[in-house]
C-alpha positions in Angstrom: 38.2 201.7 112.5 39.2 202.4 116.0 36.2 204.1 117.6 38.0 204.2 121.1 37.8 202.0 124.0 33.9 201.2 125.0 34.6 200.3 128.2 36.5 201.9 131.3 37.7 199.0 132.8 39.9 197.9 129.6 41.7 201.3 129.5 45.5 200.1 130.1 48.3 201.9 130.5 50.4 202.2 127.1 53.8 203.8 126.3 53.6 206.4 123.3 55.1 205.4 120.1 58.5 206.3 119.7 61.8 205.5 117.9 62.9 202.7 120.4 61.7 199.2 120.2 58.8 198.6 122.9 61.1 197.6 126.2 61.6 193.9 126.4 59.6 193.1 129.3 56.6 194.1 127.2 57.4 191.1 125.1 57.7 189.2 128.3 54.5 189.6 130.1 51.2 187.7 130.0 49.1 189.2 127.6 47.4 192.3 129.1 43.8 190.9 127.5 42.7 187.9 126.8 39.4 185.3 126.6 36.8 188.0 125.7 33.6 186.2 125.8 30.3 187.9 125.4 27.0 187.0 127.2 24.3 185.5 124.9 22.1 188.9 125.1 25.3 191.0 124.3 24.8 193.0 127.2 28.0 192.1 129.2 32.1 191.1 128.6 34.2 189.3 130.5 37.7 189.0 129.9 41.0 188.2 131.4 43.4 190.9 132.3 46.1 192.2 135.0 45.1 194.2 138.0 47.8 195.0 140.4 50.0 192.8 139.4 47.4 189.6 139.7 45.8 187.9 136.7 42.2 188.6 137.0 38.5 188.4 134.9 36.6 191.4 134.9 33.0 191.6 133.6 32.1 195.0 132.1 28.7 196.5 131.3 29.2 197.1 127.5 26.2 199.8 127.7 27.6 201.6 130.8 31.1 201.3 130.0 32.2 200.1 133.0 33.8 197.0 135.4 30.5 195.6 137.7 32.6 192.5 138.6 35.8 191.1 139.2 37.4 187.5 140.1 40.9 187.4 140.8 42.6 184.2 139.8 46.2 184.6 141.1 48.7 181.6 140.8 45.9 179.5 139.0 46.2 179.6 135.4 43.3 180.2 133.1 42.4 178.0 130.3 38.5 178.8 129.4 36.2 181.6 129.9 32.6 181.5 128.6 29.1 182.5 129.6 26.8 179.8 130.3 23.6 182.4 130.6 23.3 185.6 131.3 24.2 184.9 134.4 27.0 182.5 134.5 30.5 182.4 133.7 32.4 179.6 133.3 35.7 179.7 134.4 38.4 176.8 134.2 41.5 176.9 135.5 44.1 174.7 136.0 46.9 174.1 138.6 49.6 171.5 139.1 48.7 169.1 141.6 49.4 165.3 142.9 46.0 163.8 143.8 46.3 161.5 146.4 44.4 158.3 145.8 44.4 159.1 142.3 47.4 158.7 139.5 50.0 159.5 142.4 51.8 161.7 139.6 52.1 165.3 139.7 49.9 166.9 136.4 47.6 169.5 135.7 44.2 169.5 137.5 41.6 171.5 135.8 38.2 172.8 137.7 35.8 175.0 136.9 33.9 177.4 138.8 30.7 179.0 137.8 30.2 182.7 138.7 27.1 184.4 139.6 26.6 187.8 138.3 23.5 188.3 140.2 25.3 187.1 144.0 29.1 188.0 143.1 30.2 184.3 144.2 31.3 181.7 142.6 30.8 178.1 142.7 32.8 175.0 142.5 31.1 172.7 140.0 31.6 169.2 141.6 32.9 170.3 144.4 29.7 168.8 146.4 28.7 165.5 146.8 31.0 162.3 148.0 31.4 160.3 144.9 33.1 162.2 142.8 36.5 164.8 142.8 36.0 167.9 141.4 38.5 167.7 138.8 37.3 168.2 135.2 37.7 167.1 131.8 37.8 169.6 128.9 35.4 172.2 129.2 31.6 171.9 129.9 29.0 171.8 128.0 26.3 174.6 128.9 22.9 173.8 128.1 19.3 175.3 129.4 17.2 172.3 130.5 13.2 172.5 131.5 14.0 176.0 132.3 17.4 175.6 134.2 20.3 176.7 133.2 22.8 173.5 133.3 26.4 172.8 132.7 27.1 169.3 132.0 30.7 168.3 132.9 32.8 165.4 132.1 34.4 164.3 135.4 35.6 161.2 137.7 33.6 159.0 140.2 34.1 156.1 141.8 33.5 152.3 141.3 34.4 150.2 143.4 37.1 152.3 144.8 38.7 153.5 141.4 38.3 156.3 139.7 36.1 156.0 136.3 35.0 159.3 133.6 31.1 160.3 134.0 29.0 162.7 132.4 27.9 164.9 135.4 24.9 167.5 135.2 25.3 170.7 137.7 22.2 173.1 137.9 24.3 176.2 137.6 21.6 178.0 140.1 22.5 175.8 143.1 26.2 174.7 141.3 25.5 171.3 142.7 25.1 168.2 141.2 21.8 167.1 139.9 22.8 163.7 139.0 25.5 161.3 137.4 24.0 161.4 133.7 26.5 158.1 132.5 29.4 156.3 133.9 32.1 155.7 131.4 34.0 152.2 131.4 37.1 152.0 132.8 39.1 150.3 130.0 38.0 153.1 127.7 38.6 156.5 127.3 34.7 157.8 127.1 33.8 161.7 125.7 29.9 162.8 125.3 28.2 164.9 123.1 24.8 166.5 124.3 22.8 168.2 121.9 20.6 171.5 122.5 18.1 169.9 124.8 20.4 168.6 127.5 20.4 165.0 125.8 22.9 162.8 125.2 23.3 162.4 121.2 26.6 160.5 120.8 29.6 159.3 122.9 33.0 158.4 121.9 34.8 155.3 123.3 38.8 154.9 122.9 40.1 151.5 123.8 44.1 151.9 124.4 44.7 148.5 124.2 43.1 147.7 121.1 44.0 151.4 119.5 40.7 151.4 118.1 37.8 154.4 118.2 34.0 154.3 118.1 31.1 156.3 118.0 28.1 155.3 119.3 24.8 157.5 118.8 21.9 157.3 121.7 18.6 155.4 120.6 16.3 155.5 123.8 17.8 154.1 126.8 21.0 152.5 124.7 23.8 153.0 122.2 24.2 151.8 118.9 27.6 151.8 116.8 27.7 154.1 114.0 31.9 153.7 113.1 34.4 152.1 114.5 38.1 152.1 113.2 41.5 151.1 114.3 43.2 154.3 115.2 46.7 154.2 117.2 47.8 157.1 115.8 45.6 160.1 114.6 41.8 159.3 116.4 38.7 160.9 114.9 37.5 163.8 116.3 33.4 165.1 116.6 33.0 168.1 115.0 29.5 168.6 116.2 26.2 168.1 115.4 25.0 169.4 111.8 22.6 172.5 111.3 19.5 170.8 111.3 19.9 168.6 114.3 19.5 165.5 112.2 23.4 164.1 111.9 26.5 164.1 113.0 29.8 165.5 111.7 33.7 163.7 112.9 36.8 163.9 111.5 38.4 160.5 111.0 41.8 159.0 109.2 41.8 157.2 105.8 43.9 156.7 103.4 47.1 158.5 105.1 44.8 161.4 105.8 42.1 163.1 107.6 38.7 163.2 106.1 34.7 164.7 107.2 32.1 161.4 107.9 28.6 162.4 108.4 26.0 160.2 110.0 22.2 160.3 110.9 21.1 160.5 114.7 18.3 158.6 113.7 19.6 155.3 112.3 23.2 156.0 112.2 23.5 155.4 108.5 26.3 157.2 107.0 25.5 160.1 105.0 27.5 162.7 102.3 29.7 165.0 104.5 30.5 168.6 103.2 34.1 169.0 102.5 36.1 170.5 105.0 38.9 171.8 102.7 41.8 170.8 104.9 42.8 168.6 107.8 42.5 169.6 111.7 39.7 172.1 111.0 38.0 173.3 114.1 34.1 173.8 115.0 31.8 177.0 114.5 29.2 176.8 116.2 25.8 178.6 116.5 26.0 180.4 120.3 22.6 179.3 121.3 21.8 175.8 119.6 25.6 174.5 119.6 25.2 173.1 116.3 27.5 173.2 113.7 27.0 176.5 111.4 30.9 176.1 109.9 34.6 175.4 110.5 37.8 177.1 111.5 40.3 176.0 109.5 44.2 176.6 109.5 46.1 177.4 106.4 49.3 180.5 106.2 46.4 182.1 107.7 42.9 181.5 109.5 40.1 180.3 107.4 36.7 180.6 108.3 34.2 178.2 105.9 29.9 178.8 106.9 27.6 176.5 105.3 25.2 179.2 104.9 26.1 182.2 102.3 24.4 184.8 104.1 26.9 184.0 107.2 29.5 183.8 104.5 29.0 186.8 102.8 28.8 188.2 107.0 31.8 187.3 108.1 34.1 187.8 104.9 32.5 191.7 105.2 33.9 191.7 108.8 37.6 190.2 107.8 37.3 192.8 104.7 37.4 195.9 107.1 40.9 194.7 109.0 42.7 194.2 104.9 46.1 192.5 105.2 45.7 191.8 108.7 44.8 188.0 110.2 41.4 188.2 111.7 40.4 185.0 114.2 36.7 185.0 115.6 37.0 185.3 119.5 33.2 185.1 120.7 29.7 186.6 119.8 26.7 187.2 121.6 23.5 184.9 121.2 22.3 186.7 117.8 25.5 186.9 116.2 25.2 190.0 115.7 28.1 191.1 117.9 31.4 190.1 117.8 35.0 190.3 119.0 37.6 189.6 117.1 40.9 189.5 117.6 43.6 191.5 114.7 47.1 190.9 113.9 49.4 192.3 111.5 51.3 195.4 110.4 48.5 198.2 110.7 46.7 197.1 114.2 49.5 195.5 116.0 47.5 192.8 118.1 44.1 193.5 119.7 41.2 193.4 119.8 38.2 194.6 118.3 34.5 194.1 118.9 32.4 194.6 116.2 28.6 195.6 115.6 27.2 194.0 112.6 24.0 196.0 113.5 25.4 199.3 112.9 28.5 198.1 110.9 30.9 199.6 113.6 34.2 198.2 114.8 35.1 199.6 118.9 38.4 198.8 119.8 39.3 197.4 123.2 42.8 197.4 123.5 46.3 195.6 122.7 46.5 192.4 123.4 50.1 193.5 125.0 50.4 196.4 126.8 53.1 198.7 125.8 53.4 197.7 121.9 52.1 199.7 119.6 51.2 198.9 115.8 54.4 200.6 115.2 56.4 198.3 117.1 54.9 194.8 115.1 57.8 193.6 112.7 57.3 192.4 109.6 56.3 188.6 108.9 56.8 187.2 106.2 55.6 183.5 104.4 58.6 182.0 102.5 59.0 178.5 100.9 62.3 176.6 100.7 63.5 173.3 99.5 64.9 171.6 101.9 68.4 169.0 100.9 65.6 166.3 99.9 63.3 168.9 97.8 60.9 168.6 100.6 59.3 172.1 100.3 59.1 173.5 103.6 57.1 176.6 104.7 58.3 179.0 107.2 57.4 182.2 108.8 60.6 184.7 109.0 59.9 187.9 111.1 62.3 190.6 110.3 63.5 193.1 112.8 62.3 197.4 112.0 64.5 199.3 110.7 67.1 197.5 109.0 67.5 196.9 106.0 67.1 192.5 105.1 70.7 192.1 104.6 73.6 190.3 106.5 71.3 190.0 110.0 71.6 188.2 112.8 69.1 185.4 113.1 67.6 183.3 115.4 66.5 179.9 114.4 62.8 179.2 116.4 61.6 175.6 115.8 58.1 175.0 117.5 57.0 172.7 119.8 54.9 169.0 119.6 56.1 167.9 116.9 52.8 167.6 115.5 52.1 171.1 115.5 53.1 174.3 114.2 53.2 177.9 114.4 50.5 180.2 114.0 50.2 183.3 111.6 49.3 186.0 114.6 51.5 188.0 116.9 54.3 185.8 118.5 55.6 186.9 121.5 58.8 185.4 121.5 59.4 185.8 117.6 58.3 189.3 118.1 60.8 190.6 121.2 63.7 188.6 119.4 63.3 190.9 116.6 62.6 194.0 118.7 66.6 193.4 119.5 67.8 193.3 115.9 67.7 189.7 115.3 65.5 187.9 112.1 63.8 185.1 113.3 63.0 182.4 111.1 60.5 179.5 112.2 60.6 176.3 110.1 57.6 174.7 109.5 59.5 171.3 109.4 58.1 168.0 108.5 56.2 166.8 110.7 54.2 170.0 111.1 50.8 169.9 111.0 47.6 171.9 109.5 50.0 172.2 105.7 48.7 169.2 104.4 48.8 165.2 105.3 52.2 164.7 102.7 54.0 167.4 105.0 52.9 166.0 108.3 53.9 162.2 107.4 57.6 163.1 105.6 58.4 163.5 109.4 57.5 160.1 110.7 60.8 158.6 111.2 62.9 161.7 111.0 63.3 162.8 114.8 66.6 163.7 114.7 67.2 163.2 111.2 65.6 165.0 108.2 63.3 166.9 110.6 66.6 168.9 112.1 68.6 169.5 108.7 64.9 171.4 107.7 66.1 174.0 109.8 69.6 174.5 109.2 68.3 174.7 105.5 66.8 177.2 106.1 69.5 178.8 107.3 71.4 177.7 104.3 68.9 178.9 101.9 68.4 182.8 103.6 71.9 182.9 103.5 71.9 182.3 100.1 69.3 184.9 99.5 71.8 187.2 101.7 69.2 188.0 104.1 71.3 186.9 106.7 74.8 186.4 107.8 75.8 182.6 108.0 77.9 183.1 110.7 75.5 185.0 113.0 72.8 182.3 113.8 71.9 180.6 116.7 68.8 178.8 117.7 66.3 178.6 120.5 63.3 176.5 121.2 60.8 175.3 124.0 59.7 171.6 124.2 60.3 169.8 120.9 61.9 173.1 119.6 64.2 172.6 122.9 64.9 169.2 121.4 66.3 170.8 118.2 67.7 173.8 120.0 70.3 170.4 121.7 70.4 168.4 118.6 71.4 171.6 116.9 74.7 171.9 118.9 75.5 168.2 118.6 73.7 166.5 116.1 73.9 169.0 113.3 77.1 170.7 114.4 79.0 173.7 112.8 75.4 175.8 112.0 74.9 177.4 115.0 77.1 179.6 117.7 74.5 179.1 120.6 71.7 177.0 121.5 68.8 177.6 124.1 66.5 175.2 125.1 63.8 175.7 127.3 61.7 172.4 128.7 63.4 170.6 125.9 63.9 166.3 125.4 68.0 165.3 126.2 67.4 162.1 125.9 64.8 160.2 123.9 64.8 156.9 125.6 64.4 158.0 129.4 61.4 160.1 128.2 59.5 157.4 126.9 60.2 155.4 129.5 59.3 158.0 132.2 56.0 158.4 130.1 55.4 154.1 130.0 56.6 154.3 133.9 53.6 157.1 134.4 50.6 156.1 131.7 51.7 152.6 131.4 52.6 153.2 127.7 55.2 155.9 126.6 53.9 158.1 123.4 53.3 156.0 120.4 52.9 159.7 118.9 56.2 160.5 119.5 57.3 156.8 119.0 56.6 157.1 115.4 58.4 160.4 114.7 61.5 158.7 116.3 61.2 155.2 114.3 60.9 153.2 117.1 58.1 150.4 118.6 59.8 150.3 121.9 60.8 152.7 124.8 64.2 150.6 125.2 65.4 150.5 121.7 69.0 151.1 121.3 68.6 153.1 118.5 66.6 155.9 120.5 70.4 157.0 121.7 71.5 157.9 117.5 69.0 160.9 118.6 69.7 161.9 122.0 71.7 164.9 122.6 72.7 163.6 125.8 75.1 161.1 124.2 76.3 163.4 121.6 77.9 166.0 123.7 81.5 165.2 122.9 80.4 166.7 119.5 79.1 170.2 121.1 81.3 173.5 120.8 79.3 176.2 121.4 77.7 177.6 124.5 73.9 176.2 125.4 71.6 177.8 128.1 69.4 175.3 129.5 66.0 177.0 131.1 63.3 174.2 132.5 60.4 174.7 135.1 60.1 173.0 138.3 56.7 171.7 137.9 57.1 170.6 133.7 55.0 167.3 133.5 55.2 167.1 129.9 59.0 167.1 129.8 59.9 166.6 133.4 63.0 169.0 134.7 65.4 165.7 135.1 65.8 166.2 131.0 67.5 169.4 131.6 69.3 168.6 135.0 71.2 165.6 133.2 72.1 167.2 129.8 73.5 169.9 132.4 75.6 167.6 134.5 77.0 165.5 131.1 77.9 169.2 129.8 79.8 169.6 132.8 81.1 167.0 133.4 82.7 167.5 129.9 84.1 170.4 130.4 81.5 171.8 128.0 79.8 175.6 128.2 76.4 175.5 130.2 74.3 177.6 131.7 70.9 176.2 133.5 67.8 178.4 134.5 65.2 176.6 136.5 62.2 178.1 137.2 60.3 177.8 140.0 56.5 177.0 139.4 56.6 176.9 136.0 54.5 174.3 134.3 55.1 173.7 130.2 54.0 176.5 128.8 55.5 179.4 130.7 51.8 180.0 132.5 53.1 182.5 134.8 54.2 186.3 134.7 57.1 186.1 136.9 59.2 183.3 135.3 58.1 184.1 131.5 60.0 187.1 132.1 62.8 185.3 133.6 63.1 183.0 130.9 63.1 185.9 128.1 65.3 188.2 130.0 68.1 185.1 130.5 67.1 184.0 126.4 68.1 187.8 125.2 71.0 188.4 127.4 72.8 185.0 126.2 71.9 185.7 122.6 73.6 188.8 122.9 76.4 188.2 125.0 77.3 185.3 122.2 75.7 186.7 119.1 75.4 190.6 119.3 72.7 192.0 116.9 75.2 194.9 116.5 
């Protein structure tokens, strides 16, 4: 139940419910909270949020109920926020940078700084010393060593005057480094794994020539190989070490899927692993020893699997209070015994909730967008359809409030990767669609992942092909059910979903009256090739979804919009950010000058500062003010 907002520094402005959909630019803007994380004694929250106009953390008292710090991240974009003591937060951010001496290619630089509650400043880790840059890899690892509270962050130095991955250790008192715990090798991609005493247990070593994986588990001063395995596609992944500290739990491919190896620390021999129930699950992990205690798994809703019953029967008692509603575990203090979570669905909107299993009270701290009620969430719904194969393909179809599911306007919103999917919480872009009268139906499409291993290899191969008619069967098949109005559909998408949103107006013509892409792939071959010119070998990933072993196959043009646009005849609105180094903006700035040149309709957005994802506040609401305004000047919802 909603108890009110604990603390003062949370309380946001909020329009009152009423008849009218929440304004657009609600839809539009970062969300208004974000990243809780709670300090191991539960004392303290830290969270993301916007203060005048600039993204910023705050740190509330939970006790006092109000802000006693503040860290204002402005232009940098935040990716990870956790307490490393009671003291420390973690912050990583990220910004897109050339580093000269480095790459010499413009890409996102992470760093983290470490933030004292007890001086209000904040440290740079790595940012001292001379043999190292203090860009980091992934997130640290936060570990209390002989007393000291230490982060150990994976990182670059330098040998013989290139750059090489290391395991660095920072004494988060003093933020500088204590020492270089390992040097990688630099013809392999090297991860570590420290366990609860500041140890290294295991490393990972990825050799891109060979495509093949190891792990290798520490014995005294050396390694020695527990499992190695070919892997140019999927890799293995650690899980984490198990609850007793004795083994190790990964991840790994066989037999056309992904399956849970378990091996000892102390002689590496392989041992039964618990079963997982799914692919791509994700670690639980206990807040103080950073072992394993379960997994996060992804189904048509979040999973949560503990090996012990008591945490179990915990945590389904939590999900039981929020009934109908998708309930994701956000971050708990060092006991477990308090917890935020975040909610979505048709009773709570999306927020977030912090819950005392102590008292068996739920506080709640706010919508994760400002301005949008409970009452303003559409309905989502899970549907199944056979697509022209009888490939059964799930999808997620939102329908707009207050109307009636008959003869509506849709729009057509194919994710992004392709190897990845769409997840069952509060979509901001599915969700303001439908706040303008429009269904929106997104097609998880072969090739998806996280609905099982047949699902996710039916697309290998089908770039193009059977991975684009998925969608316009599914218009085919709501039209059929009368939902919506065959005639009324067009189709928008960002990065692979930009992709279809092209090959949708020239591959698969006559389905669609508009098309939007945002950061989306024109033409298939100059991307690989820009990716081989950059990491000397384009994306076999994306290689194998398009059927090709080679960047400069001719066949990569059967695919590409780009050479299909005699075939277009309906109006496309390009959008692309300036600083996209996943899809770089010449993708977009081509497709719009063969448009042209072809006397075809085009519109093109570009947005400046704006990375992949739509990071920033200004240009996210450019890009869904310019999206809704073509939709409806070329398929009104009325």
């Amino acid at each position: 139940m909603r108890l009110g907002q604990i603390c003062a520094g949370i309380l946001l402005a909020v329009w009152s419910a009423a008849a009218q959909a929440a304004p657009l630019e609600a839809y539009g803007q970062l969300p208004s909270l974000d990243d809780f994380t709670i300090s191991p004694d539960g004392k303290n929250l830290a969270y993301v949020t916007n203060v005048a106009g600039k993204r910023t953390v705050l740190i509330n008292a939970i006790d006092a109920g109000k802000v006693i710090a503040g860290v204002t991240i402005d232009d940098q974009k935040l990716r990870d926020l956790t307490w490393a003591d009671n003291d420390h937060l973690l912050i990583t951010l990220s910004v897109t940078h050339t580093v000269v001496g480095a790459t010499g290619w413009r890409s996102e630089r992470y760093m983290t700084q470490s933030y004292s509650l007890a001086t209000h400043s904040a440290d740079v880790l790595l940012a001292h010393g001379g043999y190292q840059m203090n860009i980091v890899r992934g997130v640290p690892q936060s570990r209390m060593v002989d007393g000291h509270s230490t982060a150990f962050v994976e990182g670059y130095t330098f040998v013989d005057h290139s750059s090489v991955e290391a395991l660095f250790a920072a004494d988060l008192a003093s933020g500088r480094i204590n020492h270089i715990v390992e040097i990688g090798t630099p013809e392999h991609s090297t991860e570590w794994l420290v366990d609860q005493n500041g140890e290294i247990a295991a490393r990972t070593e990825y050799n891109d020539e060979l495509k093949s994986w190891t792990l290798k588990i520490k014995h005294g001063a050396g390694y020695t190989v527990a499992y190695s395995v070919s892997a140019p596609y999927e890799t293995p992944a650690v899980i984490g070490i198990m609850p007793d500290g004795k083994s190790i739990l990964i991840e790994a491919p066989e037999n056309g899927r992904m399956v849970a190896k378990q091996f000892s620390l102390a002689n590496d021999a392989a041992e039964t692993a618990p079963d997982l129930g799914g692919d791509g699950v994700a670690p639980v992990t206990d807040p103080v020893t950073h072992r394993l205690i379960g997994t996060m798994r992804l189904n048509t809703n979040v999973e949560y699997v503990f090996f012990n019953p008591a945490d179990q029967a915990a945590w389904n008692g939590l999900a039981r209070a929020f009934p109908d509603e998708n309930v994701e575990l956000v971050s708990w203090s060092g006991d477990r015994k308090i917890v935020v979570v975040r909610v979505d669905g048709r009773r709570d909107g999306s927020g977030f909730f912090m819950v005392d299993l102590n008292t068996h009270k739920a506080s709640f701290l706010g919508s994760t967008y400002a301005g949008i009620e409970p009452a303003d969430a559409a309905e989502v719904k899970l549907l199944t359809y056979a697509a022209a194969d009888g490939t059964r393909i799930p999808a997620y179809l939102t329908l707009p409030n207050g109307r009636a599911p008959k003869g509506l306007p849709l729009v057509v919103l194919p994710h992004g990767g392709p190897q990845s999917r769409d997840m069952p919480e509060f979509d901001w872009l599915s969700q303001a669609l439908a706040s303008r009268g429009y269904a929106v139906l997104q097609p998880q499409f072969r090739g998806s992942y996280g609905f099982g291993w047949p699902l996710y290899a039916a697309g290998f191969g089908e770039w193009g092909r059977k991975m684009q008619t998925d969608l316009s069967d599914g218009v085919r098949y709501l039209a059929a059910q009368g939902t919506i109005d065959a005639k009324r559909v067009c189709i928008v998408g960002a990065s692979y979903g930009g992709y279809a949103a092209l090959a949708g107006a020239t591959l698969d013509p006559g389905v669609y009256r508009c098309a939007v892409s945002d950061s989306g792939v024109a033409d298939t071959q100059t991307l690989l090739q820009w990716q081989r010119d950059r990491d000397r070998t384009p994306d076999i990933y994306t290689m194998r979804y398009m059927g090709v072993a080679s960047a400069d196959d001719a066949k990569l043009s059967e695919i590409s919009p780009l050479h299909h646009v005699a075939q277009e005849t309906i109006p496309i609105l390009l959008i692309h950010g300036k600083d996209d180094t996943v899809v770089p903006i010449d993708q977009s700035e081509a497709m719009a000058a063969a448009l042209t040149a072809a006397g075809k309709p085009v519109t093109f957005l570009k947005l400046d500062r704006e990375d992949h994802w739509l990071s920033n506040a200004e240009t996210r609401q450019q890009m869904l003010q310019a999206t809704v305004a073509f939709l409806e000047a070329n398929n009104p919802a009325n």
